[in-house]
C-alpha positions in Angstrom: -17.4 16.3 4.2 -14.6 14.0 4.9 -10.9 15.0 4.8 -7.6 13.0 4.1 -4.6 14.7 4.8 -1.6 13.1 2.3 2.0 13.7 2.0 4.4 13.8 -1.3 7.2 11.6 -2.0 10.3 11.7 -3.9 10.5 14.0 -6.9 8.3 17.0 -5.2 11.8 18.4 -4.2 12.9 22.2 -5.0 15.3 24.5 -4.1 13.6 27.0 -1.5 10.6 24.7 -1.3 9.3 25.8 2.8 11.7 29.1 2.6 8.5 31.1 2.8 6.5 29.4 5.4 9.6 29.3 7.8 9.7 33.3 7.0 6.0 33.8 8.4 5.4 31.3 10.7 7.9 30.8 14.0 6.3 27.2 13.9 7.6 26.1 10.7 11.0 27.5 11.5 11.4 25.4 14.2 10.7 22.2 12.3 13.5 23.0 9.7 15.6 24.2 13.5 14.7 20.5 14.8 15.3 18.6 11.2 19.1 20.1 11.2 20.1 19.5 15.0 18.3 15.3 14.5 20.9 15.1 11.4 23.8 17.6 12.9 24.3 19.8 10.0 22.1 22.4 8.2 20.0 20.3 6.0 17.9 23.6 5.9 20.4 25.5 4.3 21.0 22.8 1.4 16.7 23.4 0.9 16.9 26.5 0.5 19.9 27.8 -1.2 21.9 24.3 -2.3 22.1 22.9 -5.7 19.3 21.1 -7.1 21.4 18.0 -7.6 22.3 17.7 -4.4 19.0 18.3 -2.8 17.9 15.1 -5.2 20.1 12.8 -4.2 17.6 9.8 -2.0 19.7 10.7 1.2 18.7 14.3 0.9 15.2 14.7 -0.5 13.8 12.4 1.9 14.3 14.1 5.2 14.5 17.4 3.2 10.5 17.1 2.0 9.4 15.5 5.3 10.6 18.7 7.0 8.6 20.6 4.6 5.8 19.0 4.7 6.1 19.0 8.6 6.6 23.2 8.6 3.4 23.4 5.9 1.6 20.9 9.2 3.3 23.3 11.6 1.9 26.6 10.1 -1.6 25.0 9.5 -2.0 24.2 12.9 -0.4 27.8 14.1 -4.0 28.9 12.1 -6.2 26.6 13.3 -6.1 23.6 11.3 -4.6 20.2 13.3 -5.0 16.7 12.8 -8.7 16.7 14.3 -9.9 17.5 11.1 -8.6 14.5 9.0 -10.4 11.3 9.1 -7.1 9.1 7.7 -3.3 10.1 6.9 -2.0 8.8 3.8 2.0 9.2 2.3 3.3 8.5 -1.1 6.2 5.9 -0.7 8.5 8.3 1.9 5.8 10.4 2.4 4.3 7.6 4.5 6.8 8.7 7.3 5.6 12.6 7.1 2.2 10.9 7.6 2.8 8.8 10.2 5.0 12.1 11.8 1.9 14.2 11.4 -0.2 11.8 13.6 2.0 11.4 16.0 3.5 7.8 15.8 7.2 9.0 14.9 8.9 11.7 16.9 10.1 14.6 14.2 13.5 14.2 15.3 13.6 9.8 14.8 11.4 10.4 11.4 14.3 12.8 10.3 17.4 10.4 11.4 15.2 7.0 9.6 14.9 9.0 6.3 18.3 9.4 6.1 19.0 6.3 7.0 16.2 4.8 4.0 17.7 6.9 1.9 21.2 5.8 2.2 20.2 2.2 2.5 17.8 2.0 -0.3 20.8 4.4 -3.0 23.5 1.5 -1.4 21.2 -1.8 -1.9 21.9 -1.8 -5.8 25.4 -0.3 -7.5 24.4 2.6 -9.7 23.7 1.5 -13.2 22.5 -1.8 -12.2 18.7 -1.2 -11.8 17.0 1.4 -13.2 13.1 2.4 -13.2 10.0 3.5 -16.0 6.7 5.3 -15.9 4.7 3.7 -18.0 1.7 5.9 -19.4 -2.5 4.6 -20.7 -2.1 1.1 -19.3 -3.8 0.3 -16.9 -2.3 -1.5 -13.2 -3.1 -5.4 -14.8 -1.8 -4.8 -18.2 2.0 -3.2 -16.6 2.1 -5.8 -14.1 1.8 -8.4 -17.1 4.5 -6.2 -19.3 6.8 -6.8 -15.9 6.4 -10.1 -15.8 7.5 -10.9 -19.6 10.2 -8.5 -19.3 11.9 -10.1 -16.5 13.2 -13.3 -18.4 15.2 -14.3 -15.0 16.2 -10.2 -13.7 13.8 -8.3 -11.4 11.0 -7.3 -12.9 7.9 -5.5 -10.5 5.2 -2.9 -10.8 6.4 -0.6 -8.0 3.8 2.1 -8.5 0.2 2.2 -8.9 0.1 5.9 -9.0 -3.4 6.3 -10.9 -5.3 4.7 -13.3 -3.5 4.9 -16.2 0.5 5.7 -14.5 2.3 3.4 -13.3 5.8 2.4 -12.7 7.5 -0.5 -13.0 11.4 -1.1 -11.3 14.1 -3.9 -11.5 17.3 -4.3 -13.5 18.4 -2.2 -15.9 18.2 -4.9 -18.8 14.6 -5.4 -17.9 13.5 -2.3 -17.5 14.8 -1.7 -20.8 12.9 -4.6 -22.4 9.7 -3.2 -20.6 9.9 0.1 -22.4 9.6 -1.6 -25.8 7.3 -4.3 -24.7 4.9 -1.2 -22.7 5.2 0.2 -25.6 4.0 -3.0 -28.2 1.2 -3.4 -25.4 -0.4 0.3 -26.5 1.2 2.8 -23.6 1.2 6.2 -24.8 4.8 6.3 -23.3 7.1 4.3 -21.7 10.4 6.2 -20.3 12.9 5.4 -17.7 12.9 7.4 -14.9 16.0 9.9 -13.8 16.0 7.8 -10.9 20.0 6.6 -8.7 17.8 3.2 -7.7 15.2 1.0 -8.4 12.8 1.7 -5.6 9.9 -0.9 -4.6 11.2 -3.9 -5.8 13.1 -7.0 -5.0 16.3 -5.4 -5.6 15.6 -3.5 -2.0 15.7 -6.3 0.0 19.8 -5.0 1.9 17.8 -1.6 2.9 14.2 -3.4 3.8 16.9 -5.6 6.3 18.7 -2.0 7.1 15.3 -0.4 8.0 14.0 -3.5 10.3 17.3 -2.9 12.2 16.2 1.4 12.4 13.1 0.8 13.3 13.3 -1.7 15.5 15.6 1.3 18.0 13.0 3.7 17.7 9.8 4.8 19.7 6.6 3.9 18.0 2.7 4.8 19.4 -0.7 4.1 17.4 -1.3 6.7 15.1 -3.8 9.5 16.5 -5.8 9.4 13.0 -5.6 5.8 10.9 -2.8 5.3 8.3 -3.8 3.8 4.8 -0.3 2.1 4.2 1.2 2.2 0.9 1.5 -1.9 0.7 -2.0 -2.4 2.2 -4.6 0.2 0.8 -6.5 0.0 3.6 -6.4 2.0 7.4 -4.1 1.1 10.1 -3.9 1.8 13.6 -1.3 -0.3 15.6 2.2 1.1 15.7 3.5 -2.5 15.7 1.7 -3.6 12.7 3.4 0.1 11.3 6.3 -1.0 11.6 6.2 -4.4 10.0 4.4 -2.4 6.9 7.5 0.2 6.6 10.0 -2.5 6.2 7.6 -4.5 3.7 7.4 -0.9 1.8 10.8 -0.9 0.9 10.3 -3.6 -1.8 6.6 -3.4 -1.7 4.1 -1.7 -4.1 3.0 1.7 -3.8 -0.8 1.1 -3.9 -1.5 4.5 -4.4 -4.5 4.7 -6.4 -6.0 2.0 -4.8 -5.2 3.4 -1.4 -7.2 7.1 -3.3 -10.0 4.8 -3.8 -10.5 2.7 -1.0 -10.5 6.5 1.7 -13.2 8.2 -1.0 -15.3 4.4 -0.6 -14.8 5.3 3.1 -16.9 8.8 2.5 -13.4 11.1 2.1 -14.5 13.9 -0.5 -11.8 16.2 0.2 -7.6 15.7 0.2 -5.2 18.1 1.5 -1.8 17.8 -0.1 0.6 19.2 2.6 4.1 20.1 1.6 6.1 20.3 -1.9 4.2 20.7 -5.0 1.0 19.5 -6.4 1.8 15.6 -8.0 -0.8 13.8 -5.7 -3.8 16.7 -5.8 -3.1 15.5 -10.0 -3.3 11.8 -9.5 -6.2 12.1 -7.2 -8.6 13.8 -9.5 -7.4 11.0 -12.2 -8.5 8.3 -9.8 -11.8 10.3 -7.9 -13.0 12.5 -9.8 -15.6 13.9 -7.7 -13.3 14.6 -4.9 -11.7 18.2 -4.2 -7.9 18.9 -3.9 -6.1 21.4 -2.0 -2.0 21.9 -2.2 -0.8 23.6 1.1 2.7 24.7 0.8 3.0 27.6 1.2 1.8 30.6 3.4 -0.5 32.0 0.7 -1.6 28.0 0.7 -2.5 28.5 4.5 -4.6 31.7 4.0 -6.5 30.2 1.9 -7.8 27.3 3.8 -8.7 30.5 6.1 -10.6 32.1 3.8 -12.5 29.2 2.6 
């Protein structure tokens, strides 16, 4: 048995998500303790008893779900359970910084300070209204990128999401985005819907906060991951911190390779993938892309006696 341990991104976010596991576990106190003194003001208190639309907002819900997936990592390895037992770290689009926290190549405190820096950059890069963003549901990665490319007519136009084999989500201008919807849907999705998103993530549009973050990253501390990274824009494992950080800025406006990043760890023998932090939305898309693989959510304390158990 072969383990991947991956890490949620945007939209995982709740009110009181990692309340619990700070209440058990010392350990995953201190991450939310560390989290708020990087940032200088109580993040942690916006988790747990802020409103949900304030918790959402990209500047927020970045740093706010890599500090609870880092007090989920902090409680596992309180029982037991550390990085030794994964054989690759994987993140879904901001979760790619939790992953590259959890093996060691970011400091807590410099992962906390360049998510809220992405999210601010990447909410600034377009003015609200301008772009806009759309799952697109029962086509397959080929058949969205081509619905992208005819809605573009001269606007951005990109498949930002290869989340599993038949989700996917395309981002660019509002206009065509809104052409893709009907064109998605002429092309035989089940659905096509824009996405409650403030900006058009993974795209072209990105390009001010992909400059922002070369300028972040470039002032921060970086060592080779202790277990290998399968980046979002490469589907395939990484190892130098250098190359890292040429792959975070390229994210920005990159794909999300995300089922192809599912597929190429279980080619590499993975059979099992532990989902640490908010909610379940990646144990979901990895049964869709390998079937034969098992999924485990570990967010919460209960979460952590269970891996005990088993």
């Amino acid at each position: 048995m072969s383990i991947a341990f991956v890490f949620p991104g945007q939209g995982a976010q709740t009110i009181g998500m990692g309340k619990a596991l700070a209440d058990s576990y010392p350990e995953a106190r201190a991450v939310f303790d560390a989290v708020d003194d990087a940032l200088g003001e109580k993040l942690s208190a916006l988790i747990w008893e802020g409103e949900a639309e304030a918790l959402t907002l990209t500047e927020n819900a970045q740093p706010a779900l890599m500090a609870t997936s880092m007090a989920a990592l902090a409680a596992m390895r309180a029982e037991g359970f550390d990085l030794d037992r994964a054989a690759f770290v994987a993140g879904h689009s901001l979760g790619e910084y939790s992953a590259l926290c959890a093996a060691g190549t970011l400091s807590l405190a410099d992962t906390a300070r360049l998510l809220r820096i992405r999210g601010r950059a990447m909410q600034a890069a377009v003015p609200v209204g301008q772009g806009a963003m759309a799952a697109v549901l029962g086509l397959d990665a080929e058949a969205a990128e081509k619905v992208a490319a005819e809605a573009a007519q001269g606007d951005v136009c990109q498949l930002a999401n290869e989340n599993d084999p038949s989700q996917n989500v395309l981002s660019g201008s509002k206009a065509a985005i809104d052409r893709a919807v009907v064109l998605a849907k002429e092309a035989g999705a089940k659905r096509a819907l824009p996405l409650p998103v403030s900006a058009p993530f993974h795209c072209a549009l990105m390009q001010p906060a992909a400059e922002e973050m070369a300028r972040a990253l470039g002032e921060v501390g970086m060592k080779d991951p202790a277990v290998p990274l399968v980046a979002n824009v490469l589907a395939t494992s990484v190892t130098d911190a250098g190359r890292i950080r040429e792959l975070l800025v390229e994210q920005v406006t990159g794909r999300v390779r995300w089922r192809s990043s599912v597929e190429w760890m279980a080619a590499q023998g993975v059979t099992e993938f532990w989902e640490i932090g908010a909610g379940k939305a990646l144990s979901g898309m990895i049964r869709r892309i390998a079937k034969d693989s098992t999924c485990r959510a570990v967010g919460t304390p209960e979460d952590v006696a269970a891996l005990k158990d088993a």
